[in-house]
Structures are given as structure tokens and as C-alpha cells.
N, C-alpha and C positions, 0 to 999 in steps of 0.2 A: 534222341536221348535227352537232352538240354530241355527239350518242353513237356516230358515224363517227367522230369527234377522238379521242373516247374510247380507242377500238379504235386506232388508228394511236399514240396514245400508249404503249398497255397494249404491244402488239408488240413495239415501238422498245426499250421496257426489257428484252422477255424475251427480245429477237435483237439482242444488239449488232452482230452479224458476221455477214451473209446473204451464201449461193455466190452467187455472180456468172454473170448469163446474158446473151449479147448482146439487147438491148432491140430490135436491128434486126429480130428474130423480129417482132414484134408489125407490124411495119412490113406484110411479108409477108403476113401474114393478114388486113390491113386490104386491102388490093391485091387477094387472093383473094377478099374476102366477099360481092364482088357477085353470082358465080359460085354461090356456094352455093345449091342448090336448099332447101335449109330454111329460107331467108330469106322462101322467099311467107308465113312462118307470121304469125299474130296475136299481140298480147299474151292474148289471151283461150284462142288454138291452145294457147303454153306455158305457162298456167296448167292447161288440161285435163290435157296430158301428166303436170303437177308430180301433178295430184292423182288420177291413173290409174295411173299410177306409182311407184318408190320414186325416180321424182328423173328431171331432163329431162338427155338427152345429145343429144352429134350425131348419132350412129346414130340413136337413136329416132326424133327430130326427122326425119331424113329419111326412114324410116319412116312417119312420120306424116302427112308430107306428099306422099309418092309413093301412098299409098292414099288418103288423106282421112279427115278425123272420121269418119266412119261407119261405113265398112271398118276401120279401124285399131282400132275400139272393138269391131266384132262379132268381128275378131279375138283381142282380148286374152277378152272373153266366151266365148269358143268356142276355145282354144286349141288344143286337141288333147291327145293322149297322151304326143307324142312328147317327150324331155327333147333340148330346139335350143342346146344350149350349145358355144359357142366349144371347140377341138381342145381348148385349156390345162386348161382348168374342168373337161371330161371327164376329160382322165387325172388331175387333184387327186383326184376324188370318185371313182374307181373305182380309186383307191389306198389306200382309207380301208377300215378293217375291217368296217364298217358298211354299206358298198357289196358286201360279197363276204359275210359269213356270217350269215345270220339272226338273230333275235332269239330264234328257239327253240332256238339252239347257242348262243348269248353268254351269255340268261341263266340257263340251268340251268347251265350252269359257273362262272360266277360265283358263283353261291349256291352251287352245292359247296365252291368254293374256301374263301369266307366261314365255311361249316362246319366245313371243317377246320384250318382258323383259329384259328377259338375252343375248338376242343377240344386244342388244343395243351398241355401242362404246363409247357415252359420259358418261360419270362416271354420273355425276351428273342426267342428265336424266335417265338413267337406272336406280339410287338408288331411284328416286320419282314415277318410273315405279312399281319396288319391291314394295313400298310402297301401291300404289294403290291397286296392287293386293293382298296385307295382309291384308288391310282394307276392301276390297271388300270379303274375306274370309270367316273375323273376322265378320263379319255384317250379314254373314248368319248364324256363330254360336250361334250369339245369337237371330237371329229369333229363331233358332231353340227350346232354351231356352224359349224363349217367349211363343210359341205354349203350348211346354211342360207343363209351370208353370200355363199358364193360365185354361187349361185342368187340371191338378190334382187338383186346387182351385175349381173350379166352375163344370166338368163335374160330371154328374148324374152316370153315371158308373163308381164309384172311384174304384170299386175292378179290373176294367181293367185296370185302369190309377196306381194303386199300383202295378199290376203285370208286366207292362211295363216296370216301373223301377227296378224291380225283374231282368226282362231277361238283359234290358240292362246291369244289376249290372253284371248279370251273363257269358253276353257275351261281355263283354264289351272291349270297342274302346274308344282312345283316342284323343279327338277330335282336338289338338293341334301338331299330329303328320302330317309331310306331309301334304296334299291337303284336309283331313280330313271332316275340315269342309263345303267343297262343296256339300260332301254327305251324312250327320250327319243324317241331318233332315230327308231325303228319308229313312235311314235305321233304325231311333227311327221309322219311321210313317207303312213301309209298310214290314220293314223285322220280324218288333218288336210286335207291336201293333195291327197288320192285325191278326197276331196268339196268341197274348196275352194269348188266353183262348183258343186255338184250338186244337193242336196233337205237341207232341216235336216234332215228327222229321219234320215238316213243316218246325217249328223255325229254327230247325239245318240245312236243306238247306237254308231255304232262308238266312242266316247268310255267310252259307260256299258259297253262289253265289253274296254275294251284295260286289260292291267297297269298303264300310267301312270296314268291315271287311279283306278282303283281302289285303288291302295296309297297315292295322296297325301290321298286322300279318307277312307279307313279302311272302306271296304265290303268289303274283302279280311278284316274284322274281324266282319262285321256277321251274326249266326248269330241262329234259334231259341232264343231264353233269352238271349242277349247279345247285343241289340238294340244297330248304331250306328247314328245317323241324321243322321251329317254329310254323307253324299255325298247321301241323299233332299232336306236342307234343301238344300245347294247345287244340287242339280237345278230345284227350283222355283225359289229365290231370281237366280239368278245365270244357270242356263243355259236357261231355259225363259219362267216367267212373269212372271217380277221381284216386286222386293220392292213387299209394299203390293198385290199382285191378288187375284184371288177362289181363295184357300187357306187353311187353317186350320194350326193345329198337330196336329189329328188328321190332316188330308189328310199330314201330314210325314210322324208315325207309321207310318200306313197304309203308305205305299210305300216306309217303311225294311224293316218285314214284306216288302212285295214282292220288295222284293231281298235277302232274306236267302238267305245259297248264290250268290250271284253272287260269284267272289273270283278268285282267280290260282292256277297251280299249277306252280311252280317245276323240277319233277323234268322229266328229259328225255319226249323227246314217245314216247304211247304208254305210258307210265306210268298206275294206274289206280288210284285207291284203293277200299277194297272198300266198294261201295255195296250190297252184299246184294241185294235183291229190284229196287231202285228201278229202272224202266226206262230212265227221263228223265234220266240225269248226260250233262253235257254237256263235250268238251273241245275247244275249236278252238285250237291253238296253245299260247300259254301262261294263256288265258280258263278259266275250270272254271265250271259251274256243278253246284254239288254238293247234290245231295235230300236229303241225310240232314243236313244245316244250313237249311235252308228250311222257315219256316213256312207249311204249308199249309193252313192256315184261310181262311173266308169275308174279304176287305178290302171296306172300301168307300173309295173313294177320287175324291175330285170328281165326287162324286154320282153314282158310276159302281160298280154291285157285280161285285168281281170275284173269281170263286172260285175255291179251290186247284190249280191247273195245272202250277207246276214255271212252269221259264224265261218259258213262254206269257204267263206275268201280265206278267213284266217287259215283254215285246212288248206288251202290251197296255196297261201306263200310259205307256211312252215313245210310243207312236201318241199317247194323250190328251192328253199333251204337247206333242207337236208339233205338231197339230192345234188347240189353245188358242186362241182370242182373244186372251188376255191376250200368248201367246206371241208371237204374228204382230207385233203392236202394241211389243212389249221390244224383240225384234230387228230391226225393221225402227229403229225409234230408234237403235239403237245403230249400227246400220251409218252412218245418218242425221249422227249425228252424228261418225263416225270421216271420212268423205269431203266434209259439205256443212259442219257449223258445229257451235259449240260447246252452240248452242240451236235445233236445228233447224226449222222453220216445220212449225206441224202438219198442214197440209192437205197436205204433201208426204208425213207420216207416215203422215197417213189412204190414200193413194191406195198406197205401199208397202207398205200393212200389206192392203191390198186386195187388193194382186197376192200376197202371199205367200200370202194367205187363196185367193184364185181360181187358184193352180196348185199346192197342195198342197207350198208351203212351197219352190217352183223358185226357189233364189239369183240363177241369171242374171237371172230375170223379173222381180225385186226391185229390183237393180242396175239393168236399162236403163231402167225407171221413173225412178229416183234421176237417173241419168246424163244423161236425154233432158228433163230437166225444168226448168223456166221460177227454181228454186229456187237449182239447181244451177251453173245461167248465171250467176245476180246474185251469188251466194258466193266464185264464177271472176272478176267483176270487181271485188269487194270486196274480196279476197284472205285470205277470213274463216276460214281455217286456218292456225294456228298449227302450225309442226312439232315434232312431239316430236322425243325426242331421236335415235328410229331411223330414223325419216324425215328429218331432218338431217343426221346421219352418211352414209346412203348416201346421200343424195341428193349431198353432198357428194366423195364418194370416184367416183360416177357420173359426173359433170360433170369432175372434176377428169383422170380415166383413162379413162373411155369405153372400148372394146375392147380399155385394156392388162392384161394377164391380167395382178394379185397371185396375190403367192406364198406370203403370208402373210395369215392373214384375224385372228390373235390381236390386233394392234394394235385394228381395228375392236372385238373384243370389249371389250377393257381400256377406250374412248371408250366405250361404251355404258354399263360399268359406271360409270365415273366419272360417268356425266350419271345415275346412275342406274336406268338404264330397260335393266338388264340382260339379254342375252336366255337367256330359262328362269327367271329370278333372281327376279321376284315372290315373296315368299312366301307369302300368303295367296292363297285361292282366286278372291278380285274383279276380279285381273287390276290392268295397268297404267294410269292413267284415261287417258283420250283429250281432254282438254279444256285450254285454255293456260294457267292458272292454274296447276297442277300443275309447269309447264317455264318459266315466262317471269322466276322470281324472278332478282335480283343475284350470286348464287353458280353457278346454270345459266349465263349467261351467259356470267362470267369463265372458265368453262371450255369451254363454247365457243370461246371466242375464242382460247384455248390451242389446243385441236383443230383449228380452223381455220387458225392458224398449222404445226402439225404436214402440215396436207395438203399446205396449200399451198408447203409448203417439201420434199413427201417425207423427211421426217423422223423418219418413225415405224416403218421396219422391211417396209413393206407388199409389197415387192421383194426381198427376203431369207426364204428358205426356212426353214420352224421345224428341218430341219437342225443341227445342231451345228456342222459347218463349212463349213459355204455361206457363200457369196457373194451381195451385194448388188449387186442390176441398178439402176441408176441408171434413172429414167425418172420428169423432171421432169414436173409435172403443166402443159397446154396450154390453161387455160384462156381464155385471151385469142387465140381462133382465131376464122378467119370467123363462127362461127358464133353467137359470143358478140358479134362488132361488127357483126353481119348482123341478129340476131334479139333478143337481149337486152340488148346496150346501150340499144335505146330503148325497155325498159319501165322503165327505172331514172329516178328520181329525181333531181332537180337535186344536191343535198345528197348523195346520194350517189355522182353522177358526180366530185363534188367533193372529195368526200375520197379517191377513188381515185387522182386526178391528183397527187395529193399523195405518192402512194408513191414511194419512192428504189428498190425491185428489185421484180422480177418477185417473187419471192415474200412480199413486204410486198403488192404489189398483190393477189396470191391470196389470203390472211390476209383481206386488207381485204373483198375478194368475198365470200367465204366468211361473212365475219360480218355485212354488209351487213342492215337490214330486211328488204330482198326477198326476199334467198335464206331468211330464215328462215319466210315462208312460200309 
């Protein structure tokens, strides 16, 4: 109760003067809530949704309750191909440059641009030159954001749109290093999110063959005689066997040789640099893998001899990879602990780390394990996730708008970066941790509860096109509907029924939600 007062106090100072909406609404949608068919749900129903999800709305809710747990779950598991987004959300993202010209027309022009750049002799046109091409960068990184944000709010398949940002967490690239953001978007859309829910070791090539990854890594660097072995250590450490399992610093070695010649190659497609005899130079897009930079000597590598073949070898330690022990047992934890707890119960680990091992490393098969399990139930009633800060944000902008298509997703970015947990924005390779310690300190908070006050008042832009002279749609957020006096009023808290009754406006009252215990996990 005492940190509800808190929150209703912190508001009171930072909103002296809240628009005014007739309270009689609320009346109405107490009248309507018996009606509501998402009211059959459980406390335990919208805990599933919160943690399947990037956050519980009414649509889904009725969703979820018109098919049932089961259906509703093999659905989000099996989603299909097709991209099911609202008319609005289409035409955003198929206005974006990013949606219309390739990665293999964006980034070889870009790098020319950058070329001619720097070979410029007037100071001052060269520095308006740089300029451009930062700008021109920076404009695809946040398309890319755009797509991204717009999809975790609105797409029907959220348990692919939450596991996207899993892998990306997992493998993650930072978007701000290098040329990065040329190729952001191509490798959230088609290294990431094409295997979302497929096979690891798909993920793990197509990661260890796209530009993002290989330039944030430095194996775009990594040749015969100029040996680098930051992307090899990160393979084992972080995307494969975890730190502490059965590897050496030779096994590192070994397979930084292996991928020597694995790199990027900039020039438009069709482009070929002169490999003389070699038969095996490889180019898919803007991947190269080039023979006359590859050492081809005998490796040995986790007690496995593997001999000079060109690309072959690489195919063949990323198999031994994903294929690990050690592997099966890293990621299944991790997932383990991104959805169930911050210390996940081992015997839940041993029996997902089983299934990844008995289907050749099948995500789904991992997940329904995870989902279907006696672990999962008790975590759902204990409410033993903490939300970060992007599962708070959208969970929050989801609840608050439900199918009202934003027109602006930059407000959403600017909240993530203030809590931190910016998206693309890690900069080290380990990704963002998943655990409440990291999110739960006095300074997270306090700005939370800013944020919070910003939804729930539409105050932050989200209805206002990034246009220069657009117009701002009004469209207050509805969060005190049947559906909230039908189904989630009574998972709440005495203490905090109590401090909500205390609110003087509708948007004091949504601040206060917003910041409430519950919603924070």
C-alpha cells in the first residue's frame, strides 16, 4: 500500500493539471462487463496470456477465450507465414524503405556513398557528406524499430514477436557500431524471425552468415595470418555452450581458423573479386566466403578432426554446435529462465534440455515442454516474473490502445531507452539480462512511473505522425473497460484497489494502474 501512496503522490506533483474526461464512461463499462465473453478467463488464464505474450489486451483475451489454452497456445506455436496485421500497421511498414528495397541495394550504396565521403578534399563538404550518410544510416535504424515496435504491439503471433526479441537479446548486435544499421532490419527480419520458432541450428547459421553479425563481431576481419577470435569465443561463450562447459582456449582458436574467409562483401551483387584457381568462393547476397583468406589446414576442434574444406568446415563446427550437450542444456535455461523464473527449477531444465536434444534442437518442442509443465503453472500463480523494461512498455501501451493503431512508435523507443533496455542499443555481445534485479532498483522505478503517467494520460506523441506537420489524433487510452472490471479487477490486491480509489481523474487512475505491483509482473 505505502508504495501505491508513493506513486499517487510522485504523479500529483508531476501533473498538476489532468484533461478532464466524463467519469460517467466508467459507469458504462461496469454495466457492459458482465457481457463480456473474456470474463470466463482465470487469474491463472491472464497470467498465461501476460507471459505468452508481450502483454494481455481485450482482443487477445477474447481470443483466448473463444479457442481455449490449448488451441490458443498451438496457435501462437504454429503461427504460420502469413504477416495478420491490422489495415493501419500494413500500410506504416510497407511505407518504410526497408519493406520495399533490399539489403543488397541499401547496403552497397551506402558504402559507396561513405567512399565518396571520405575521399572528398573540401573539409567542409566532406563533413556535410559524413553527415548525410549518418543520417541516411540512422533513418534506417529506426525504421527498423518502427517495423519491430509496430509488430510486437499489434501482431497476432506475439509468442513469435517475444521470441525474436529472445534470440535477438541472445545474439545480439549492436546497432550503433560500424555500418550496422544498414543491415539491422534484414537480420531482426530474416536471420531472426524467419526461425523464430524453427531449429537452433538454422538460427546459428543464418546469424554466423549475415553482415550484422559478422561486422559487430570482427570475423569480417578474421583472415590466414590475422587471426580474430572474437566472434569464435562468442560462439561458444554466449550463443552456443555457455561460459564454464567442455571447451578450451584451443577449441577457441581452432574454430576462429575455421572461419577464417567467412566476411561480408559490400560491392553490388555479382560483383567477384579475383579468387584465381579456388573453386569454392562463395557469395549469397552480401555473405562472401572468400578462399584465398581461409586457412586450410588440418583443425581439431572438440575432439573432432576437421580437415581443410573451404565453407564445409564452418557447416561442420556450427552442426557440432548445435548439436552439444552443453548447448541444449545453455539454451534451454535461458529460455527457462526468460518465461518461467529468474532461477529456473532444474528438473524442468533437464526434461527441455531433453526435448531439444530428442528433436534436433525443434524450438517449438522446447517451448511446449516449458509451457505444458507443472513448473510453469506454479511461476503463473506466484507471479515469479519480473518485467523488464520491454515487456512493461508494451505490455503497457497494449492494454492501454488495444487495436488503436499508433502513428508514432519513436515515443515507445525514447521509454525503452530511458529505462535502459534500448532496442538494438546493448553494446556488448551478452545481450540484455533477463533477471529482476537488473530492472527493479529506485531510479527504474521513478521512471517508470513517469512512463506510466505519460500512457495513461496520451501524452507522449503516440497518435501524432513523425511527419513535420501532422496532426495529433486524440485517443485517450480505455483502460477501465469491461474488460478490466470483468476480469482483472479481481486479481488485484486489497492495497491496491485502494490506492486506485484514491484517484481524482481518469488519467491519475491509469498512471496509478500502470504502476501498480501487478501490472509490473
Amino acid at each position: 500500500m505505502q508504495s501505491c501512496l508513493m506513486v499517487v503522490s510522485m504523479l500529483r506533483l508531476a501533473t498538476p493539471v489532468l484533461i478532464a474526461v466524463p467519469l460517467i464512461a466508467i459507469a458504462g463499462a461496469v454495466a457492459s462487463a458482465q457481457n463480456n465473453g473474456a470474463g470466463k478467463l482465470t487469474a491463472e488464464d491472464l497470467a498465461f496470456i501476460n507471459r505468452v505474450t508481450w502483454g494481455v489486451n481485450e482482443s487477445t483475451a477474447a481470443e483466448f477465450s473463444a479457442l481455449g489454452r490449448d488451441r490458443w497456445l498451438e496457435a501462437q506455436l504454429h503461427p504460420g507465414a502469413a504477416d495478420k496485421l491490422p489495415g493501419g500497421v500494413k500500410s506504416q511498414i510497407a511505407s518504410l524503405t526497408i519493406a520495399t528495397r533490399p539489403i543488397t541495394q541499401l547496403a552497397p550504396e551506402l558504402a559507396a556513398q561513405q567512399r565518396g565521403a571520405n575521399q572528398m578534399q573540401d573539409a567542409e563538404q566532406k563533413k556535410a557528406a559524413q553527415q548525410a550518410h549518418q543520417q541516411a544510416l540512422n533513418e534506417l535504424g529506426r525504421e527498423a524499430a518502427t517495423r519491430s515496435l509496430l509488430r510486437d504491439v499489434y501482431a497476432p503471433d506475439q509468442l513469435r514477436q517475444k521470441m525474436t526479441w529472445f534470440w535477438f537479446n541472445h545474439f545480439n548486435v549492436h546497432l550503433h557500431k560500424a555500418d550496422i544499421r544498414a543491415t539491422i532490419a534484414d537480420y531482426e527480419e530474416n536471420a531472426l524471425r524467419r526461425h523464430a520458432l524453427g531449429r537452433f541450428r538454422d538460427l546459428l547459421v543464418a546469424t554466423a552468415t549475415h553482415p550484422a553479425m559478422l561486422r559487430y563481431l570482427d570475423n569480417a576481419e578474421n583472415a590466414k595470418g590475422h587471426i580474430n577470435e572474437n566472434y569464435a569465443r562468442e560462439i561458444m561463450e554466449l550463443h552456443t555452450m555457455g561460459v564454464g562447459s567442455e571447451y578450451s582456449q584451443e577449441d577457441v582458436q581452432e574454430l576462429a581458423r575455421i572461419l577464417t574467409g567467412v566476411g561480408v562483401n559490400l560491392q553490388e551483387p555479382g560483383a567477384r573479386p579475383n579468387i584465381e584457381t579456388r573453386p569454392d568462393y562463395i557469395r549469397n547476397g552480401l555473405f562472401e566466403f572468400n578462399p584465398n583468406r581461409h586457412d586450410y589446414s588440418v583443425k581439431h576442434f572438440l575432439g573432432h578432426t576437421i580437415e581443410g574444406r573451404g565453407f564445409a568446415e564452418v557447416e561442420q563446427a556450427l552442426e557440432i554446435l548445435a548439436r552439444h550437450p552443453a548447448t541444449a542444456t545453455y539454451v534451454s535455461r535461458k529460455i527457462a529462465t526468460y518465461f518461467v523464473s529468474d532461477t529456473p527449477p532444474d528438473a524442468l531444465v533437464r526434461r527441455m534440455t531433453q526435448a531439444f536434444r530428442s528433436t534436433d534442437g525443434d524450438i517449438v518442442s522446447v517451448l511446449l515442454v516449458m509451457f505444458k509443465s507443472p513448473e510453469f503453472a506454479d511461476s503463473l500463480r506466484a507471479k515469479a516474473k519480473y518485467k523488464d523494461p520491454m515487456q512493461f512498455v508494451l505490455s503497457a501501451v497494449r492494454l492501454a490502445y488495444d487495436t488503436r493503431v499508433i502513428l508514432n512508435t519513436q515515443p515507445i523507443q525514447n521509454w525503452l531507452n530511458r529505462l535502459a533496455e534500448g532496442l538494438y542499443n546493448h553494446q556488448t555481445p551478452d545481450g540484455y539480462p533477463m533477471t529482476a534485479v537488473a530492472w527493479d532498483g529506485p531510479g527504474q522505478m521513478a521512471t517508470r512511473f513517469e512512463i506510466a503517467r505519460q500512457i495513461g494520460a496520451n501524452a507522449a506523441g503516440l497518435f501524432k505522425s513523425p511527419n513535420a506537420d501532422a496532426v495529433e489524433r486524440p485517443a485517450f487510452p480505455q483502460i477501465q473497460s469491461a474488460f478490466y472490471f470483468n476480469v482483472v479487477a479481481p486479481t488485484l490486491s486489497p492495497s491496491t484497489r485502494a490506492a486506485l480509489d484514491q484517484a481524482t481523474s481518469p488519467q491519475e487512475w491509469n498512471a496509478l494502474f500502470l504502476s501498480s505491483p501487478e501490472f509490473m509482473r
